[in-house]
Biopython code that builds the backbone (N, CA, C, O; Angstrom):
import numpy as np
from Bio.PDB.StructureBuilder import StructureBuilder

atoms = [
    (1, "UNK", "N", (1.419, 50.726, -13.102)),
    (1, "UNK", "CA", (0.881, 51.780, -13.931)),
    (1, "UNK", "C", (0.042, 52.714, -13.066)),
    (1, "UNK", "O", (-0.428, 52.485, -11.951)),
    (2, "UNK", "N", (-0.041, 53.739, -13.761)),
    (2, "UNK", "CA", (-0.778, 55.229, -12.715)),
    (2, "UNK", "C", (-1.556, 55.906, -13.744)),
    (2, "UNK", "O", (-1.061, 56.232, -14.823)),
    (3, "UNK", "N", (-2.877, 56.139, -13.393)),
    (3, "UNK", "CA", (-3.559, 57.210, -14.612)),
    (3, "UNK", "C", (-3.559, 58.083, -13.589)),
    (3, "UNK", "O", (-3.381, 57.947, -12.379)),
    (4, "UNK", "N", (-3.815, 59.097, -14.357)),
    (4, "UNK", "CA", (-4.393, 60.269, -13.582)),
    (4, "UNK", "C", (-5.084, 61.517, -14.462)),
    (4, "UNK", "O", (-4.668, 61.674, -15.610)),
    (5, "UNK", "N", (-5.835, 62.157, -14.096)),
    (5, "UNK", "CA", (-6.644, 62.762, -14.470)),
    (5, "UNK", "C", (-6.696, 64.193, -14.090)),
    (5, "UNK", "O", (-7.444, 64.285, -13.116)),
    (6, "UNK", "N", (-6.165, 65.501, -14.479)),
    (6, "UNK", "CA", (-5.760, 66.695, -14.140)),
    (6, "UNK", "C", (-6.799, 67.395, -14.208)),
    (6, "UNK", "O", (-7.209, 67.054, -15.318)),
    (7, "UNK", "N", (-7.690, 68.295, -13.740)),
    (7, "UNK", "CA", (-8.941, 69.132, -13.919)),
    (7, "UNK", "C", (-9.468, 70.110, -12.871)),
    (7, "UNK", "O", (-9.276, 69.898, -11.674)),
    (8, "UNK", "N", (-9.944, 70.878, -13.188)),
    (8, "UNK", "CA", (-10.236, 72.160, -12.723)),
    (8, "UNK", "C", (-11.727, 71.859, -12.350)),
    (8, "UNK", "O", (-12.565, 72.008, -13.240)),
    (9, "UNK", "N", (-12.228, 71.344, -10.792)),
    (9, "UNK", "CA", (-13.518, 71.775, -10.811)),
    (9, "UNK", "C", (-14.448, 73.479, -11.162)),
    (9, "UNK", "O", (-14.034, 74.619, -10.956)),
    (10, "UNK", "N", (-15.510, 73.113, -11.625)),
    (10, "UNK", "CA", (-16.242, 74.409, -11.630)),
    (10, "UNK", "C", (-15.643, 74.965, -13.012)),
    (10, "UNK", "O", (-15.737, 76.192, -13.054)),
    (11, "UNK", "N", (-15.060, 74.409, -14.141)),
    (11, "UNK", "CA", (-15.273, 74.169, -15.370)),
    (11, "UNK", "C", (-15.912, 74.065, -16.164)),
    (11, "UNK", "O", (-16.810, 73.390, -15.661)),
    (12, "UNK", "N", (-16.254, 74.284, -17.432)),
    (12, "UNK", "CA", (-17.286, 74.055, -18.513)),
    (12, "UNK", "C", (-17.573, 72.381, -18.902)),
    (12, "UNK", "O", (-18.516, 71.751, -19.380)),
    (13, "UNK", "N", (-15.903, 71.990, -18.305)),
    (13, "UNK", "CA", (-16.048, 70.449, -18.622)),
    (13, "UNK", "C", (-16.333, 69.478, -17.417)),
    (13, "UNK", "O", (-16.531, 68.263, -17.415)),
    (14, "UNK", "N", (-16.301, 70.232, -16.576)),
    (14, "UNK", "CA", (-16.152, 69.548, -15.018)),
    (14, "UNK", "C", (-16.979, 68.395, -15.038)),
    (14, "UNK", "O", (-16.524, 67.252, -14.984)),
    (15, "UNK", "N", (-18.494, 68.741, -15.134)),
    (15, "UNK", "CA", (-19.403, 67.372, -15.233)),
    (15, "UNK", "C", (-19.140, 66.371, -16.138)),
    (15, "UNK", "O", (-18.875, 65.320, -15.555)),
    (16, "UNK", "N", (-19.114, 66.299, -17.170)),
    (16, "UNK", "CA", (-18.561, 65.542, -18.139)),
    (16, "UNK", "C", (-17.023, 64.494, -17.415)),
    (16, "UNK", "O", (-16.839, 63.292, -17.225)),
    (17, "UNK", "N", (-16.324, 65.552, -17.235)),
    (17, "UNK", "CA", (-14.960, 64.244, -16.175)),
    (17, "UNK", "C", (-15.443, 63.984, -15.388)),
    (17, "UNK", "O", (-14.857, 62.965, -15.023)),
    (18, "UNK", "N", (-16.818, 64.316, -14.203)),
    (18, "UNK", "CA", (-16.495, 63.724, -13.538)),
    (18, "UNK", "C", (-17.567, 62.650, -13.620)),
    (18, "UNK", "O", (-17.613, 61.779, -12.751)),
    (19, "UNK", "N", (-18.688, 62.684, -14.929)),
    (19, "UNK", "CA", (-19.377, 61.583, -15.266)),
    (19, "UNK", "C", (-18.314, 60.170, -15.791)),
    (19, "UNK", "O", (-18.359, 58.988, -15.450)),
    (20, "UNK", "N", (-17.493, 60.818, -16.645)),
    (20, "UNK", "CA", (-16.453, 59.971, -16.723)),
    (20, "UNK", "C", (-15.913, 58.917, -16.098)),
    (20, "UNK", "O", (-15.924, 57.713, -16.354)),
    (21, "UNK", "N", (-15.293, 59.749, -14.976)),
    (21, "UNK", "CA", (-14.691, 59.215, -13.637)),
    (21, "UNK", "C", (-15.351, 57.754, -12.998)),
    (21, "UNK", "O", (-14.934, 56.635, -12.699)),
    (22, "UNK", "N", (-16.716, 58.540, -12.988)),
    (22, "UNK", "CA", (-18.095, 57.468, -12.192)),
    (22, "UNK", "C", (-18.263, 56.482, -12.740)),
    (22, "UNK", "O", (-18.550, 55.428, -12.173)),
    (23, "UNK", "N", (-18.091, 56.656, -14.173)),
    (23, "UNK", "CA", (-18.014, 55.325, -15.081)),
    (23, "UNK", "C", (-17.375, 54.813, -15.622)),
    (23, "UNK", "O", (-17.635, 54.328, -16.723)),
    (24, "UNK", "N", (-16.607, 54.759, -15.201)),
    (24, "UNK", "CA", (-14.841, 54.015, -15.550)),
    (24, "UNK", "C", (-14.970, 53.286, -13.747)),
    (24, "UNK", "O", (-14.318, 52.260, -13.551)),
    (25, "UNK", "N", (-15.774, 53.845, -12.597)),
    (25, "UNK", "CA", (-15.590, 53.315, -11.390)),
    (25, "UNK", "C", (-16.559, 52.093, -11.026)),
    (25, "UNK", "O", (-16.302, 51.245, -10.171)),
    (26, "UNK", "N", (-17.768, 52.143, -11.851)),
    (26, "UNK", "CA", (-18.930, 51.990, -11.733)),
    (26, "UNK", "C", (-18.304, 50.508, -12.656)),
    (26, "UNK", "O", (-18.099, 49.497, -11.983)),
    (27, "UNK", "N", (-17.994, 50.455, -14.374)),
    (27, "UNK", "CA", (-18.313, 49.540, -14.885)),
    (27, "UNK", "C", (-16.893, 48.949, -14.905)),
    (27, "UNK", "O", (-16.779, 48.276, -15.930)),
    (28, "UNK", "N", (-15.605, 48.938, -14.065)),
    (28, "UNK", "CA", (-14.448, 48.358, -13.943)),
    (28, "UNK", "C", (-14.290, 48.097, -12.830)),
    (28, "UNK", "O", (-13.629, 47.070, -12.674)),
    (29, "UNK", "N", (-14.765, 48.817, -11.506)),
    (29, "UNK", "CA", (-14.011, 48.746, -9.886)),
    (29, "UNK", "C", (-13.012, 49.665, -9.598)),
    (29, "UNK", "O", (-12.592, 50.072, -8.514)),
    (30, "UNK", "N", (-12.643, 49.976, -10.947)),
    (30, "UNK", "CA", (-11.084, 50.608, -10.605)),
    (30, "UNK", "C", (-11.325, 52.553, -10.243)),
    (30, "UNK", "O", (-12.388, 53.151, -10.408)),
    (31, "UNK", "N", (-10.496, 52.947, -9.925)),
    (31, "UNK", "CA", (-10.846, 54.706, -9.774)),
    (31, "UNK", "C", (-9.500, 55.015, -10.114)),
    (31, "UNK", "O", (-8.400, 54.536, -9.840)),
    (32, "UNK", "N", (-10.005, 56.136, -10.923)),
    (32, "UNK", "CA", (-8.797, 57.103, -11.851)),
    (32, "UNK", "C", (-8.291, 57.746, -10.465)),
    (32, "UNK", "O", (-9.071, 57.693, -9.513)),
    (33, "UNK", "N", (-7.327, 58.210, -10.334)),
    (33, "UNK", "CA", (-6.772, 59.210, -9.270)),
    (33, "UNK", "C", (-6.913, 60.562, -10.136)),
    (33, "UNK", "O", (-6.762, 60.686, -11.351)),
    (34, "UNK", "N", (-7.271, 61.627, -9.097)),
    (34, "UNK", "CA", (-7.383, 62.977, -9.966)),
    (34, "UNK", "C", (-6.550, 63.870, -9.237)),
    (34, "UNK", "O", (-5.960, 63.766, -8.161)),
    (35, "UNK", "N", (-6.644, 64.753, -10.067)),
    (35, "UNK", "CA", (-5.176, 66.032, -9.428)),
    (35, "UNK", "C", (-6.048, 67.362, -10.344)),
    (35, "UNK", "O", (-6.542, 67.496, -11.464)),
    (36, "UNK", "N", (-5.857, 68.266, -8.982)),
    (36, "UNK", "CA", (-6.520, 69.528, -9.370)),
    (36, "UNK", "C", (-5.036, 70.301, -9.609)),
    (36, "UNK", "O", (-4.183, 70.432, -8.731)),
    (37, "UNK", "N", (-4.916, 70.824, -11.123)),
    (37, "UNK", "CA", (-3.497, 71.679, -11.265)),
    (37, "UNK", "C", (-3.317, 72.823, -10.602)),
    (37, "UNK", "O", (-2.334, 73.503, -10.894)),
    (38, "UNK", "N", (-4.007, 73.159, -9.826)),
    (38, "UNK", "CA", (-3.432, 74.884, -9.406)),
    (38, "UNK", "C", (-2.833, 74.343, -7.904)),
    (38, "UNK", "O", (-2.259, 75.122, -7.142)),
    (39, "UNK", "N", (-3.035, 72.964, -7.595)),
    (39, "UNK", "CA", (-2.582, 72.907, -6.131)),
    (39, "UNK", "C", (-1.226, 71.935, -6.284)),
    (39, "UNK", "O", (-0.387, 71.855, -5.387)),
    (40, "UNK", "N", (-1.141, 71.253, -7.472)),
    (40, "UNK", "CA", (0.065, 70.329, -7.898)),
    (40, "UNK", "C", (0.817, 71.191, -9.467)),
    (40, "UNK", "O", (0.884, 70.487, -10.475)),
    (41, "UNK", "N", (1.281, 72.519, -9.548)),
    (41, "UNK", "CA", (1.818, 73.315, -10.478)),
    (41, "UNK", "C", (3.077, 72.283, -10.798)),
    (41, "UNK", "O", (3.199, 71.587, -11.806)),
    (42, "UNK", "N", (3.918, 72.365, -9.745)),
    (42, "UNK", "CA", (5.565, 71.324, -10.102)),
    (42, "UNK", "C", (5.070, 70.146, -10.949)),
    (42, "UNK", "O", (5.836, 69.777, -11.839)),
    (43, "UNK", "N", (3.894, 69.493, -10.804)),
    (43, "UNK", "CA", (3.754, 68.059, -11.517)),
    (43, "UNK", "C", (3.144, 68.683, -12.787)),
    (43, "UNK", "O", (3.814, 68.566, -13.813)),
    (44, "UNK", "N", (2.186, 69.207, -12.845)),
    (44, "UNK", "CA", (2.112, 69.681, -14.289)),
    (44, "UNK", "C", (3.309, 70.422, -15.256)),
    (44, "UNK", "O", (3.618, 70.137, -16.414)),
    (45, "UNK", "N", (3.782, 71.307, -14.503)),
    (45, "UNK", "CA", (5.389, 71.354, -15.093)),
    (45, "UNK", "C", (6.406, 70.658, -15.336)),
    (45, "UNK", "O", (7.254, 71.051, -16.137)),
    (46, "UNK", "N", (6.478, 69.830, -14.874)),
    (46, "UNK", "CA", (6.950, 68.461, -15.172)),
    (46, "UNK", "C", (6.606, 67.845, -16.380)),
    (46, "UNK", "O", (7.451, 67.470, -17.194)),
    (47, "UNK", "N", (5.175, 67.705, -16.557)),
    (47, "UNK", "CA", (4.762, 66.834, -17.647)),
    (47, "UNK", "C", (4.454, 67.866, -18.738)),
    (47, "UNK", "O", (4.145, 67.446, -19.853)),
    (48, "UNK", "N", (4.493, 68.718, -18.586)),
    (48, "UNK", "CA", (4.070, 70.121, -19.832)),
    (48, "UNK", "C", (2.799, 69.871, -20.130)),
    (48, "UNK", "O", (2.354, 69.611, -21.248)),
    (49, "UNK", "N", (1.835, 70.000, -18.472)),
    (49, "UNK", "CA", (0.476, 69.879, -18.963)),
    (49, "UNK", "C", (-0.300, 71.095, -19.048)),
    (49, "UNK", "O", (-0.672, 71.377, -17.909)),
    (50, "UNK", "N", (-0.640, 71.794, -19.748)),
    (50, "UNK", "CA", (-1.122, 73.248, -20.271)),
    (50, "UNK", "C", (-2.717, 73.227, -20.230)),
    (50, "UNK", "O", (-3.339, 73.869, -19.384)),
    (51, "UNK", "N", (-3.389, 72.376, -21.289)),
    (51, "UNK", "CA", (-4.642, 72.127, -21.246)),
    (51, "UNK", "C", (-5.380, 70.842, -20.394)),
    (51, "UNK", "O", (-4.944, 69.699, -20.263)),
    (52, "UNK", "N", (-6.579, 71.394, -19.889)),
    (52, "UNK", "CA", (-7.353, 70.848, -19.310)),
    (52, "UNK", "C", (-8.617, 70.341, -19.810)),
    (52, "UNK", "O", (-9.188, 71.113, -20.580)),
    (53, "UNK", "N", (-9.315, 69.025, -19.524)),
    (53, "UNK", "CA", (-8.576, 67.883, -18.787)),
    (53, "UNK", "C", (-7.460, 67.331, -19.544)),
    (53, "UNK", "O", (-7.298, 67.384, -20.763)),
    (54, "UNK", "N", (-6.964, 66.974, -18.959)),
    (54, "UNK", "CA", (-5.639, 65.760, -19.256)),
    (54, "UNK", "C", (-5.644, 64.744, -18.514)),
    (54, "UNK", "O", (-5.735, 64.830, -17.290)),
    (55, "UNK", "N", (-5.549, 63.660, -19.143)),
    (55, "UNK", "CA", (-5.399, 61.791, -18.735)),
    (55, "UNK", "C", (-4.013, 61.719, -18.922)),
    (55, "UNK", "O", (-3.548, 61.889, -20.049)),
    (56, "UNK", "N", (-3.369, 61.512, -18.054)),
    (56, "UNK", "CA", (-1.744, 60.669, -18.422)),
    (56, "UNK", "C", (-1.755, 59.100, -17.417)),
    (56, "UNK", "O", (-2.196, 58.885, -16.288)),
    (57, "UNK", "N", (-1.246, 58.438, -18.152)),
    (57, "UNK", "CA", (-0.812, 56.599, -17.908)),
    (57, "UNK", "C", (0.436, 56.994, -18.178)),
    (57, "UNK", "O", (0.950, 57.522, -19.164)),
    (58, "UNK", "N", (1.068, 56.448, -16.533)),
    (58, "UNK", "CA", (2.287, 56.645, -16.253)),
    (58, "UNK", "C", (2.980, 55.616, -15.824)),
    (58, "UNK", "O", (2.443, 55.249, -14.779)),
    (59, "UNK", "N", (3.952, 54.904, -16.087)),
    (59, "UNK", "CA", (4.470, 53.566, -15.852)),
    (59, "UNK", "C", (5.239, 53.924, -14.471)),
    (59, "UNK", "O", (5.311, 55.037, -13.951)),
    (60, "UNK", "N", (5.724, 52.861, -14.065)),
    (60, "UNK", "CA", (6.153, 52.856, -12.473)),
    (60, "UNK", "C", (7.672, 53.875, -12.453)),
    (60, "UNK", "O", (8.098, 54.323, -11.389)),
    (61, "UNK", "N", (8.485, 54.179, -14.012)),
    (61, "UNK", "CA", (9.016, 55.028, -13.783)),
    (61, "UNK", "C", (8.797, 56.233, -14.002)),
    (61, "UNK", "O", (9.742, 56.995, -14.203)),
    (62, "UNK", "N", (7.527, 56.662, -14.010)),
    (62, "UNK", "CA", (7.172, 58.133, -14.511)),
    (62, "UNK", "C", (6.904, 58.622, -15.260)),
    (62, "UNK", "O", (6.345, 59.717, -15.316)),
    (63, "UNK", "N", (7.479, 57.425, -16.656)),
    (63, "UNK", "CA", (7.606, 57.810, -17.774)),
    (63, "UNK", "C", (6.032, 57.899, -18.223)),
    (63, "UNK", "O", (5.254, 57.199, -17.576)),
    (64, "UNK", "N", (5.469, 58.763, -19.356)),
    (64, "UNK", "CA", (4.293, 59.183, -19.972)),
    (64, "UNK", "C", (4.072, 57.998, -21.219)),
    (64, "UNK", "O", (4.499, 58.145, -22.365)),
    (65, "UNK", "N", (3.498, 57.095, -20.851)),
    (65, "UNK", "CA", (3.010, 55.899, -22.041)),
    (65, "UNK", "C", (1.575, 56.313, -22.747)),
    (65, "UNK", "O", (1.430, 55.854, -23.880)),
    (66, "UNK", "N", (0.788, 56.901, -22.369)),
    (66, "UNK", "CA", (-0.193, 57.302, -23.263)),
    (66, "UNK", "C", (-0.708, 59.013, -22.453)),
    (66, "UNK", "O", (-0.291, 59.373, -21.352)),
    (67, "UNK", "N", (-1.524, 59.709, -23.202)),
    (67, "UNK", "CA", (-2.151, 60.733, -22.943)),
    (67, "UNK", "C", (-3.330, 61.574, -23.557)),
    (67, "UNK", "O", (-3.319, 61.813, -24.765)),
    (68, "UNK", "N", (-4.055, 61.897, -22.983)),
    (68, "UNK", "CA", (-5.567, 62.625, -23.827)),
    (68, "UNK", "C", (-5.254, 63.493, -23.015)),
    (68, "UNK", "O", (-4.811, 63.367, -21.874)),
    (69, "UNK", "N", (-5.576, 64.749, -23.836)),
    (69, "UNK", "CA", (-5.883, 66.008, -23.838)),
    (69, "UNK", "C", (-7.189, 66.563, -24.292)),
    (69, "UNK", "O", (-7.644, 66.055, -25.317)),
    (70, "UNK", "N", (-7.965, 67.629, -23.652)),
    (70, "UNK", "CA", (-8.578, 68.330, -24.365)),
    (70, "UNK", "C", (-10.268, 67.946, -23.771)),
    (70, "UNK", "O", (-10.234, 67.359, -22.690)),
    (71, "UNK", "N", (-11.673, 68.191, -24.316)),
    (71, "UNK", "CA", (-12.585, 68.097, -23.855)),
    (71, "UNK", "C", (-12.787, 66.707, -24.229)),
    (71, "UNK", "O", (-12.903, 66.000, -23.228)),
    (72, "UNK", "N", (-12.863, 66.109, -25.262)),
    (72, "UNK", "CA", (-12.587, 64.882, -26.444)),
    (72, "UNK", "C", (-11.913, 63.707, -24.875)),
    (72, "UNK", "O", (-10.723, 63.477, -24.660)),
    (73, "UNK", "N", (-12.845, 63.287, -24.214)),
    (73, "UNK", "CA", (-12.390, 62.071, -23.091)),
    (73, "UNK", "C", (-12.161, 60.542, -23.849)),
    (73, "UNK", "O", (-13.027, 59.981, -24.520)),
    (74, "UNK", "N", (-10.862, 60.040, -23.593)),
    (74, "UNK", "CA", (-10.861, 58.208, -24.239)),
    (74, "UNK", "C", (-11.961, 57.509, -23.943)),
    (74, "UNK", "O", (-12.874, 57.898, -23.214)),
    (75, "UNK", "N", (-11.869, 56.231, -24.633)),
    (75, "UNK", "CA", (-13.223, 55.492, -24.188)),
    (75, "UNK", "C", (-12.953, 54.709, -22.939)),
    (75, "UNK", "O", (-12.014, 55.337, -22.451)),
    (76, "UNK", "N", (-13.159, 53.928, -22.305)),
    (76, "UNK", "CA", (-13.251, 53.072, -21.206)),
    (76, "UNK", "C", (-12.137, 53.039, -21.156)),
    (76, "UNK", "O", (-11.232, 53.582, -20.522)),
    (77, "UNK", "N", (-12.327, 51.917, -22.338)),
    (77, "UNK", "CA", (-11.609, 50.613, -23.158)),
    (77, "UNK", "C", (-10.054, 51.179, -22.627)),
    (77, "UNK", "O", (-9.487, 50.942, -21.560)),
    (78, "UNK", "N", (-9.600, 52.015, -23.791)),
    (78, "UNK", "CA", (-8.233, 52.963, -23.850)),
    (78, "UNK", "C", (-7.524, 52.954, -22.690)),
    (78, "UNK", "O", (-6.352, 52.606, -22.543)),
    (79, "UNK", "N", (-8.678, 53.555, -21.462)),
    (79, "UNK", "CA", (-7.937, 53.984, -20.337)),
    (79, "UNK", "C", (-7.542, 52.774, -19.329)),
    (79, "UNK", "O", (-6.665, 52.781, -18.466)),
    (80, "UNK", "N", (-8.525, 51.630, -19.719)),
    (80, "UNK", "CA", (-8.507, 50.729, -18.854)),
    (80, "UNK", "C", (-7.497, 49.530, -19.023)),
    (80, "UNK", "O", (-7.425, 48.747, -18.075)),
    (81, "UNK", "N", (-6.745, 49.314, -20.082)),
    (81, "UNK", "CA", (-5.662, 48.733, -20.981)),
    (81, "UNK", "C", (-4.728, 49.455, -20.183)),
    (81, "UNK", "O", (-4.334, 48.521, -19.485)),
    (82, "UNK", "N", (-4.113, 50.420, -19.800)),
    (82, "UNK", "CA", (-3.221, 50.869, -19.006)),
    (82, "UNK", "C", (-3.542, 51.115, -17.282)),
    (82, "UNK", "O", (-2.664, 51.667, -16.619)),
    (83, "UNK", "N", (-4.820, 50.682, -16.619)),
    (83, "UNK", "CA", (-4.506, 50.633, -15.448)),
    (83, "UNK", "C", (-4.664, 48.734, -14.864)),
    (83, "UNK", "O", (-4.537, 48.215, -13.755)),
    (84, "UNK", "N", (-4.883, 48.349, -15.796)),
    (84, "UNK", "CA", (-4.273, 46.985, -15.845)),
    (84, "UNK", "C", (-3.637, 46.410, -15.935)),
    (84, "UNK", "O", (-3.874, 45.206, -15.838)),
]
sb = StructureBuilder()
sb.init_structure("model")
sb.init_model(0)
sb.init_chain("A")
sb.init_seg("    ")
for serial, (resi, resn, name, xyz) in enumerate(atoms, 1):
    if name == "N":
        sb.init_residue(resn, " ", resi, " ")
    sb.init_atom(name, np.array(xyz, "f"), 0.0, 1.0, " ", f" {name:<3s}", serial, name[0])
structure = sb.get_structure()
């Protein structure tokens, strides 16, 4: 499994993901991988990711098993069920 986390530093939401980030690292071990979209366009086109942030859990074939959109971040819990 693969999360990843799409976002635009220097955002309205920026701090917020990346408080996020710290604590999903802090109270699991684990670290989200992040992807800034203006430098990975083909992968967001790919997944028809439009709004920012976006969480996608991606299984080993690519395929999209869960996703959050929007300012509204999952809880731990959510995200951590799929990088397990």
């Amino acid at each position: 499994m693969r999360v990843i986390c799409i976002y635009r530093e220097g955002q309205d939401y920026s701090r917020t993901v990346n408080e996020f980030l710290e604590n999903v690292r802090r109270q699991t071990g684990y670290k989200i991988e992040t992807m800034d979209p203006d430098t990975n366009a083909s992968f967001c086109k790919t997944y028809d990711i439009v709004e920012y942030p976006t969480i996608l859990a991606l299984d080993n074939n690519g395929s999209v098993r869960a996703s959050w959109r929007g300012k509204t971040l999952p809880l731990i819990n959510e995200v951590l069920y799929y990088i397990i």
